[in-house]
py3Dmol code that shows the C-alpha trace and the ligand (Angstrom):
import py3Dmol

protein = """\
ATOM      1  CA  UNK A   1       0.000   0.000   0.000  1.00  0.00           C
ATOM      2  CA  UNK A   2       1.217   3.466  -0.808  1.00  0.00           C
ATOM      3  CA  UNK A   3      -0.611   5.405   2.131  1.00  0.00           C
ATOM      4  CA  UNK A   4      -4.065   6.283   3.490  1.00  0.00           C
ATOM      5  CA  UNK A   5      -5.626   8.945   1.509  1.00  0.00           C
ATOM      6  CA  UNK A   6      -8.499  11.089   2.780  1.00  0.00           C
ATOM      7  CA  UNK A   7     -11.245  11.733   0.467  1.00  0.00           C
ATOM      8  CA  UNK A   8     -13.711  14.150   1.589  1.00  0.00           C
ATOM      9  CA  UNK A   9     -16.535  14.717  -0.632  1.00  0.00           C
ATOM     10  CA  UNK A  10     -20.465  15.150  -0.463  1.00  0.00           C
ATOM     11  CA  UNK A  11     -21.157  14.046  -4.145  1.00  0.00           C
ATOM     12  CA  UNK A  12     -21.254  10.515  -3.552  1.00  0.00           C
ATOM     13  CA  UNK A  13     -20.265   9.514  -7.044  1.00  0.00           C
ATOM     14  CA  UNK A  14     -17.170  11.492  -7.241  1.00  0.00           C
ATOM     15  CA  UNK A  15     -15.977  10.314  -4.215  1.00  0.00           C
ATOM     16  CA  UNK A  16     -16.881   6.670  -5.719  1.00  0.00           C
ATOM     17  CA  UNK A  17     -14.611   7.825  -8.859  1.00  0.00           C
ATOM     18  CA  UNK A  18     -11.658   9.472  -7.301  1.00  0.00           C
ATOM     19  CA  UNK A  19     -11.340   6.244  -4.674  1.00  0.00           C
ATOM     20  CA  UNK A  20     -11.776   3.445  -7.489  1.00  0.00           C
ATOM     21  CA  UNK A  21      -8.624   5.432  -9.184  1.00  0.00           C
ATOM     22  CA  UNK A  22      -6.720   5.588  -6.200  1.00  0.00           C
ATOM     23  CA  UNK A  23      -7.540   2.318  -5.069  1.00  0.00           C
ATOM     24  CA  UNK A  24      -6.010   1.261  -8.282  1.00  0.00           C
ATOM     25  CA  UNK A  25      -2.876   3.373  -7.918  1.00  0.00           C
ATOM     26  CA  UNK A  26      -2.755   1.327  -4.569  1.00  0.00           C
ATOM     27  CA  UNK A  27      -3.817   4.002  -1.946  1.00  0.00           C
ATOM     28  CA  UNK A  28      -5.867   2.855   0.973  1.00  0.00           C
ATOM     29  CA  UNK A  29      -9.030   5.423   0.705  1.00  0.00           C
ATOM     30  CA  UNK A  30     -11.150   6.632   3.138  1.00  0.00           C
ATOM     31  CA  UNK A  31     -14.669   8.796   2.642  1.00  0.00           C
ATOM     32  CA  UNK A  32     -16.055  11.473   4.823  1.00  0.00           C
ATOM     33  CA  UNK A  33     -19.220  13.123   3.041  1.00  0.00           C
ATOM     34  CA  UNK A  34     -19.172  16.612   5.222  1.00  0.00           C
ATOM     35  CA  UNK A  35     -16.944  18.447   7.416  1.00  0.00           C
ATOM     36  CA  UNK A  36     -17.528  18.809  10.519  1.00  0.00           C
ATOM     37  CA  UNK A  37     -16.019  15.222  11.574  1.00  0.00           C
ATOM     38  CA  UNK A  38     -12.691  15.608   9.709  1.00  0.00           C
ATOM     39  CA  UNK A  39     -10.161  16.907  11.957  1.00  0.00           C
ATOM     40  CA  UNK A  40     -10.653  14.514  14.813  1.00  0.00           C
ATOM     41  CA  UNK A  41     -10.862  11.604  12.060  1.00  0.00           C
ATOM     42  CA  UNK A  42      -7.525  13.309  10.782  1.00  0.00           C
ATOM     43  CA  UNK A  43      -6.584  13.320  14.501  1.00  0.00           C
ATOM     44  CA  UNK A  44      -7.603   9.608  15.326  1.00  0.00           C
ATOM     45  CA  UNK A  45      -6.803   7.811  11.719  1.00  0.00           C
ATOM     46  CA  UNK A  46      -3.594  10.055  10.591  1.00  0.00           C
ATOM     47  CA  UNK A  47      -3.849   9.709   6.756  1.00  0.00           C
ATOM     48  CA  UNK A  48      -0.685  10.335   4.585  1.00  0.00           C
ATOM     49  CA  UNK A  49      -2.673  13.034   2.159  1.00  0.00           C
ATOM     50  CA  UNK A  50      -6.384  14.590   2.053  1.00  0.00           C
ATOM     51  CA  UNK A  51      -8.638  15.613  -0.484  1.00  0.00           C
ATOM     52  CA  UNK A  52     -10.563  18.238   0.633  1.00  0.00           C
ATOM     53  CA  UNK A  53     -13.531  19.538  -1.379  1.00  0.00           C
ATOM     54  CA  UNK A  54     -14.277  23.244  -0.257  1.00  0.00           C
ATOM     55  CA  UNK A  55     -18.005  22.673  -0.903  1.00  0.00           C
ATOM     56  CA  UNK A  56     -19.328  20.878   2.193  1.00  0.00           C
ATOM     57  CA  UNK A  57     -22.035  20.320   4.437  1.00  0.00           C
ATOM     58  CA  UNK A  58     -21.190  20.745   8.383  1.00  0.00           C
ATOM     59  CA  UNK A  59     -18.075  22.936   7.634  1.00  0.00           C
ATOM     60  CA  UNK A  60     -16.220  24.182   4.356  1.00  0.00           C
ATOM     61  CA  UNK A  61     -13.079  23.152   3.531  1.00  0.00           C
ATOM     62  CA  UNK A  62     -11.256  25.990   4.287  1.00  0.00           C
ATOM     63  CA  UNK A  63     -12.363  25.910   7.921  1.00  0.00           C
ATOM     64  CA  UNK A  64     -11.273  22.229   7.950  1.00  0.00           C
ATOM     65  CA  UNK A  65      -7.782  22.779   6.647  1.00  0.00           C
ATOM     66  CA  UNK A  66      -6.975  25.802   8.934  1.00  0.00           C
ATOM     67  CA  UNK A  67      -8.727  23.051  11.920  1.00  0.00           C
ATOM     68  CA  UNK A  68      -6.135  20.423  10.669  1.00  0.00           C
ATOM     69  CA  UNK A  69      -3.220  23.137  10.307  1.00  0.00           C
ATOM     70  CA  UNK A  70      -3.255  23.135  14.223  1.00  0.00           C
ATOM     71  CA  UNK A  71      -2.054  20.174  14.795  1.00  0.00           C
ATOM     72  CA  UNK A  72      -0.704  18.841  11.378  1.00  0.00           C
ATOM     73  CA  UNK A  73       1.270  19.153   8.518  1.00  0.00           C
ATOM     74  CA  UNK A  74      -0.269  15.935   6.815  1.00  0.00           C
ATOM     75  CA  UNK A  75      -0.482  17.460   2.942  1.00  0.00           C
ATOM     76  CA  UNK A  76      -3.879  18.695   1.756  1.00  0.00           C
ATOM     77  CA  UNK A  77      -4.846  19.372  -1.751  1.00  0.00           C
ATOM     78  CA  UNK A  78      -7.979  21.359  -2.018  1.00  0.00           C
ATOM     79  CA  UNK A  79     -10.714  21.046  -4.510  1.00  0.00           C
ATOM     80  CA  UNK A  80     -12.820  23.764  -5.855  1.00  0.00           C
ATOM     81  CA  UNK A  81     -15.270  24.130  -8.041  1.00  0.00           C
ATOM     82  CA  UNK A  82     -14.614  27.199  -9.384  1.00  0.00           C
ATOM     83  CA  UNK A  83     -11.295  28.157 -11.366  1.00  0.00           C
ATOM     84  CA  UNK A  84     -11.562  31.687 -10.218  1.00  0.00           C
ATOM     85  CA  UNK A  85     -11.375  31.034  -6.846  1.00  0.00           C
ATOM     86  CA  UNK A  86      -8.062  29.416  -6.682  1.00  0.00           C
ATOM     87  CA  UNK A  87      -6.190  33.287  -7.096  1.00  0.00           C
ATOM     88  CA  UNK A  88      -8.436  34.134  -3.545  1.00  0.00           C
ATOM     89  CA  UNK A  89      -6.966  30.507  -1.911  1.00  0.00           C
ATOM     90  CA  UNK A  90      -3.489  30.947  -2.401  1.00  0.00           C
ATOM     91  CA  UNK A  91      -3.946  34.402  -1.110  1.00  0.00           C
ATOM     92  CA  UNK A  92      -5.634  33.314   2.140  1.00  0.00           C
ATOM     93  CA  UNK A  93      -2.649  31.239   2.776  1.00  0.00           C
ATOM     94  CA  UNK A  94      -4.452  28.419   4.173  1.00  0.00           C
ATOM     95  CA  UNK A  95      -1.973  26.215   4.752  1.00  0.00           C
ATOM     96  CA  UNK A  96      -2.761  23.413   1.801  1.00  0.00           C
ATOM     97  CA  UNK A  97      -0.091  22.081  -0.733  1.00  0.00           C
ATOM     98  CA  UNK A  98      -1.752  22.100  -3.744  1.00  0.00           C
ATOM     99  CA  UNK A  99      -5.306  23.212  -5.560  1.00  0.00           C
ATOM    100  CA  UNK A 100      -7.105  21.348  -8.445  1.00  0.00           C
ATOM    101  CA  UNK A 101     -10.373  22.436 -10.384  1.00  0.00           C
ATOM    102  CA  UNK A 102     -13.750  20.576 -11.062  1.00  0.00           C
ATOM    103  CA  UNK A 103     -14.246  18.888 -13.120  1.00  0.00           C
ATOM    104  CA  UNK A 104     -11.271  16.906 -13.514  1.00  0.00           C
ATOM    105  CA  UNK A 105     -10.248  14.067 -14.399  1.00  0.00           C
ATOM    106  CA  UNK A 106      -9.560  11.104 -12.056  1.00  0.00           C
ATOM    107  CA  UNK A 107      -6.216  10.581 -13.538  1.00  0.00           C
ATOM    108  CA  UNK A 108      -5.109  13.800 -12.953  1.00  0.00           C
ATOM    109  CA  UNK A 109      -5.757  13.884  -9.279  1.00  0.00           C
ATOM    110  CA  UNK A 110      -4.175  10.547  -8.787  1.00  0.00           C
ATOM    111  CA  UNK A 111      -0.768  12.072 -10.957  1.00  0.00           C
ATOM    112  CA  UNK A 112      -1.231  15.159  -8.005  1.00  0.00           C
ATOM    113  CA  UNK A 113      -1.403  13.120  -5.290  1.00  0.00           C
ATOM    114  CA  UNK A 114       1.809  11.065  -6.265  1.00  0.00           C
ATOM    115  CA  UNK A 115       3.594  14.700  -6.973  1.00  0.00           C
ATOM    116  CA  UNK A 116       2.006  16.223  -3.567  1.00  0.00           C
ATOM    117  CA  UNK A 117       3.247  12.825  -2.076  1.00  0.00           C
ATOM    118  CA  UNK A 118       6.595  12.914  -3.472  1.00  0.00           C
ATOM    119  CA  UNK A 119       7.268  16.404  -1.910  1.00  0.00           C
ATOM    120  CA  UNK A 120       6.111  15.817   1.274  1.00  0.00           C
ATOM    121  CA  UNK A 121       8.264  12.867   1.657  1.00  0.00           C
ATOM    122  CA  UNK A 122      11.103  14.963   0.568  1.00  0.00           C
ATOM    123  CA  UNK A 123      12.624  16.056   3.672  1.00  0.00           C
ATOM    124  CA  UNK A 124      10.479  18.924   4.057  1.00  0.00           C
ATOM    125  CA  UNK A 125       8.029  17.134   6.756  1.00  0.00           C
ATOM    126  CA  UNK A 126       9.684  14.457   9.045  1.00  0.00           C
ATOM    127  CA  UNK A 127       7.097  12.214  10.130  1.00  0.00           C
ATOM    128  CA  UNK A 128       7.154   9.180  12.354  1.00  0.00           C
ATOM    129  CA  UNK A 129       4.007   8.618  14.022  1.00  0.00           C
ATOM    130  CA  UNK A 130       2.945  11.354  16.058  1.00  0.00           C
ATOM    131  CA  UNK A 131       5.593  13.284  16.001  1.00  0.00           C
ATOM    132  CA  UNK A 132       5.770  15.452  13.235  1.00  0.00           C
ATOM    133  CA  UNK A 133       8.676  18.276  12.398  1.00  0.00           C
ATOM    134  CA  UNK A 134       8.221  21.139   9.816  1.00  0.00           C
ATOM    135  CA  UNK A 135      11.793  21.956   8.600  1.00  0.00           C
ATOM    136  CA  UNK A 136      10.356  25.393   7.455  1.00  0.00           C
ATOM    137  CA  UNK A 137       9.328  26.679  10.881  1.00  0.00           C
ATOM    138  CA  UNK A 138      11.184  24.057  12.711  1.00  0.00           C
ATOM    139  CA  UNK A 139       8.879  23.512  14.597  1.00  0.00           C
ATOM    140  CA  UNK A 140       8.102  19.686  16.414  1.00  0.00           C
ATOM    141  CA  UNK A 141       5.105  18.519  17.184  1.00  0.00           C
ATOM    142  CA  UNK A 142       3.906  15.159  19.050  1.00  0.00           C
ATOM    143  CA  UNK A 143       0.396  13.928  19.400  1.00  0.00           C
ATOM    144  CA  UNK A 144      -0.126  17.773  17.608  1.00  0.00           C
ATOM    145  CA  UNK A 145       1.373  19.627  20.481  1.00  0.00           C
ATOM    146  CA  UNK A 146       4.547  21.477  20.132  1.00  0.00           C
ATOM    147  CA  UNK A 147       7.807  20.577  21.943  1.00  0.00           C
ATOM    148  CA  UNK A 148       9.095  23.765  22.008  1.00  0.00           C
ATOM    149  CA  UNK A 149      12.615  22.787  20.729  1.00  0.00           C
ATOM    150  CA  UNK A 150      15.940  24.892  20.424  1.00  0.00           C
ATOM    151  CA  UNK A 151      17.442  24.733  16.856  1.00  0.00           C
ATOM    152  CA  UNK A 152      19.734  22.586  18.232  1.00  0.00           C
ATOM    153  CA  UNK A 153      17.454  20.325  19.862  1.00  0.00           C
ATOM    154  CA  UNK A 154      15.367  20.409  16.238  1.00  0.00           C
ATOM    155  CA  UNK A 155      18.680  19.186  14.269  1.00  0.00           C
ATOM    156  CA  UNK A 156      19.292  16.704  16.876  1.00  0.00           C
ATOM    157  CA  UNK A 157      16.084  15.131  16.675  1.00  0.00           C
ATOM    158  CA  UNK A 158      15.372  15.723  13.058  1.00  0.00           C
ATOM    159  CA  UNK A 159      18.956  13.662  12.223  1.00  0.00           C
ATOM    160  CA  UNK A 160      17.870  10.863  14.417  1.00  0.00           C
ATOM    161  CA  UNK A 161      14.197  10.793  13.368  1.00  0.00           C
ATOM    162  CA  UNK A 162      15.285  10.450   9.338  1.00  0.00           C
ATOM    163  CA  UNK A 163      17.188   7.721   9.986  1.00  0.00           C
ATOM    164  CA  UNK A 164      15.150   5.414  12.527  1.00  0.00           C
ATOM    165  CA  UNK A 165      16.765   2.903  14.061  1.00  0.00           C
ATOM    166  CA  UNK A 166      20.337   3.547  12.817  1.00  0.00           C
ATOM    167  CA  UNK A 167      22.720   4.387  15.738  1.00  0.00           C
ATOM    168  CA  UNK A 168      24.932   7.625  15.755  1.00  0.00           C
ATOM    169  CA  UNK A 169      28.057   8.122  17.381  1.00  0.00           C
ATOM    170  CA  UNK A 170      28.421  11.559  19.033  1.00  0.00           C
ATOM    171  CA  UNK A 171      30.951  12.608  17.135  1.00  0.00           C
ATOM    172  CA  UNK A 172      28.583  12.032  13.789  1.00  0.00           C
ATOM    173  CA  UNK A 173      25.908  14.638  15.695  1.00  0.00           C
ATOM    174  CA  UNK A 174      28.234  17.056  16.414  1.00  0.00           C
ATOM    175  CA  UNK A 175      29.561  16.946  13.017  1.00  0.00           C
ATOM    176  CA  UNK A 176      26.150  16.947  11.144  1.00  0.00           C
ATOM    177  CA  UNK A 177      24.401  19.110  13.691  1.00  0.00           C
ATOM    178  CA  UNK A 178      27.011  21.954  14.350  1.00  0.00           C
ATOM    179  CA  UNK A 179      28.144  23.729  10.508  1.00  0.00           C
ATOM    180  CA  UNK A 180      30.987  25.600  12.290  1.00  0.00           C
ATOM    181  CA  UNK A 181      34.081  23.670  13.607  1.00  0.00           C
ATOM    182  CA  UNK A 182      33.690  24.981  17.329  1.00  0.00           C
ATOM    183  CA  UNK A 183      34.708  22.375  19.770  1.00  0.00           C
ATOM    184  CA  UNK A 184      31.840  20.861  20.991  1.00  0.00           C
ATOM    185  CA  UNK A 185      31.987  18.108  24.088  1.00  0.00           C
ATOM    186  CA  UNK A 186      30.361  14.753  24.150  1.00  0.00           C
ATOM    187  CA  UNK A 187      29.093  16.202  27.443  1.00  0.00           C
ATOM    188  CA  UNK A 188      27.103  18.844  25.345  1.00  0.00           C
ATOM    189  CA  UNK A 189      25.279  16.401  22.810  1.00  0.00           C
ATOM    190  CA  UNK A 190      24.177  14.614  26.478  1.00  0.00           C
ATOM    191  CA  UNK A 191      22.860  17.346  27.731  1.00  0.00           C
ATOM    192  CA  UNK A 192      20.744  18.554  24.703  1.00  0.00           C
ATOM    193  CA  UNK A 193      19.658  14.520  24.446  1.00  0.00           C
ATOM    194  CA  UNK A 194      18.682  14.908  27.795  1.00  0.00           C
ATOM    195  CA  UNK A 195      16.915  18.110  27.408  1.00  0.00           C
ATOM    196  CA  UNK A 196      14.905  16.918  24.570  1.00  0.00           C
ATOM    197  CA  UNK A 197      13.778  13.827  26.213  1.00  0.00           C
ATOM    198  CA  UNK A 198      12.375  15.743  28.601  1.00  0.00           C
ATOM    199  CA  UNK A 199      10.364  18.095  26.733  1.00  0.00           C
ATOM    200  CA  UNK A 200       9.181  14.478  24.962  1.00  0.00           C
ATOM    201  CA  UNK A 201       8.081  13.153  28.176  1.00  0.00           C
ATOM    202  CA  UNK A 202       6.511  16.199  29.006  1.00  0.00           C
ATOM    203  CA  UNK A 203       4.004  15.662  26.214  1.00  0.00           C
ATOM    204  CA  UNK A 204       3.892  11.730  26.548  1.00  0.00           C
ATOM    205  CA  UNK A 205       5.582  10.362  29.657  1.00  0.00           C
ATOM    206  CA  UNK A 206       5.707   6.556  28.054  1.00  0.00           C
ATOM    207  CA  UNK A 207       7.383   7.999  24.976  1.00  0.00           C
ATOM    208  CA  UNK A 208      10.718   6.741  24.620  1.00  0.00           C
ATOM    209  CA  UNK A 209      11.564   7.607  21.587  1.00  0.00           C
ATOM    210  CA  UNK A 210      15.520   8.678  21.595  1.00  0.00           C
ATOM    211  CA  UNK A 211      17.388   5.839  23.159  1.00  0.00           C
ATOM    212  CA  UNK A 212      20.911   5.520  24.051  1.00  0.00           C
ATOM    213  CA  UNK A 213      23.261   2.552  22.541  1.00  0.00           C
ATOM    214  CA  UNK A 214      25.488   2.147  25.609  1.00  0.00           C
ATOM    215  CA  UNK A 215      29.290   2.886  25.067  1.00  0.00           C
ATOM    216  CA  UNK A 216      28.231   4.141  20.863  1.00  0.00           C
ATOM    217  CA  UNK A 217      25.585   6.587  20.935  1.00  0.00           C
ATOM    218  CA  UNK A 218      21.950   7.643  20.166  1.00  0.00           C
ATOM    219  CA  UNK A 219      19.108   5.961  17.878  1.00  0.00           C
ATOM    220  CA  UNK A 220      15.972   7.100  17.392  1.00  0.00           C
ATOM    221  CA  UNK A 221      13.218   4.184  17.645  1.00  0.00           C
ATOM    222  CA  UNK A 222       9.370   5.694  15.893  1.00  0.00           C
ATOM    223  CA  UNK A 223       6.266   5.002  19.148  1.00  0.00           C
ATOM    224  CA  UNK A 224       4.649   1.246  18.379  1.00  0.00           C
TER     225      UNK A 224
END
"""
ligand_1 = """\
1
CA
Ca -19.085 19.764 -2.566
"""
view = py3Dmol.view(width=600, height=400)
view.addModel(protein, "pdb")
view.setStyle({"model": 0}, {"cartoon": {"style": "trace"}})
view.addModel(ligand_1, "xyz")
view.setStyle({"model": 1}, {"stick": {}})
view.zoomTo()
view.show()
């Protein structure tokens, strides 16, 4: 399976349409037919992209993105039904990666999707469960609440996070965290390990998520 898509559409046959295609394009798909639910469905079933008509019973789909903005970066293509008012979205600055037009055609969504897909996966959102980082704002959230990190603390955890599992010496984090050759101790990278940890645990106490390799380093294992 490529990911859980969100389709969220009130004309039942459309919906039908665009989730036969991505079904076929191997997507997992998922149907909401009005608003109001999405963000806590978003919240609870954390899919990998949404389709978000703007058109919707319960609550438009500009309320819903900003809603899901809150608390995630999960990408979010919007769908209008008028050409015209795509110049007034991208002004709002809502907060979604990409617009496309009724009508279209299935095949075209499906080719956005992989391209919105592609992007998101390419470094500019880490995500590993619920912890999400934004390397624009660097900002980290877990569970959609934010940790509050240094820059430092968002390098160290972003270099671990991207490579799950794989263990790093301290020497490798000071090298990849710190551009400038200022000495740094093994001391330091303990400290802002220990630092971070906190602010995790502060957010979910059972979260171990940074763990140390005794006598090597630091490894990042994702929440089961
Ligand atoms: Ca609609």
């Amino acid at each position: 399976m490529n990911g859980l898509i969100l389709v969220v559409e009130d004309e039942p046959k459309l919906a039908a349409l665009l989730a036969d295609y991505l079904k076929a394009s191997n997507y997992e798909v998922s149907i909401l037919d009005e608003g109001s639910g999405v963000a806590d469905w978003v919240r609870e079933n954390k899919p990998d992209l949404i389709l978000l008509d703007i058109m919707l019973p319960g609550r438009d789909g500009m309320e819903v993105c900003k809603d899901i903005r809150i608390f995630s970066r999960v990408p979010i293509i919007m769908v209008t039904a008028r050409v015209e008012e795509i110049d007034r979205l991208l002004g709002l600055e809502l907060g979604a990666d990409d617009y496309i037009c009724k009508p279209f055609s299935p095949r075209e969504v499906v080719a956005r999707v992989k391209a919105v897909l592609r992007r998101a996966q390419d470094g500019r959102t880490i995500r590993a469960d619920s912890l999400v980082m934004d390397e624009h704002t660097y900002r980290a959230t877990l569970h959609g609440r934010d940790l509050g990190l240094t820059a430092v603390e968002f390098k160290l955890l972003r270099l671990l996070a991207a490579h799950p599992g794989r263990v790093f010496n301290r020497r490798q984090i000071m090298e990849k965290i710190y551009r400038d050759d200022r000495f740094v101790s093994d001391r330091t990278i303990d400290s802002h390990i220990k630092k971070l940890r906190r602010k995790i645990e502060t957010i979910e106490p059972s979260a171990l998520l940074i763990h140390s390799v005794y006598s090597v380093g630091y490894k990042f294992e994702p929440l089961t």
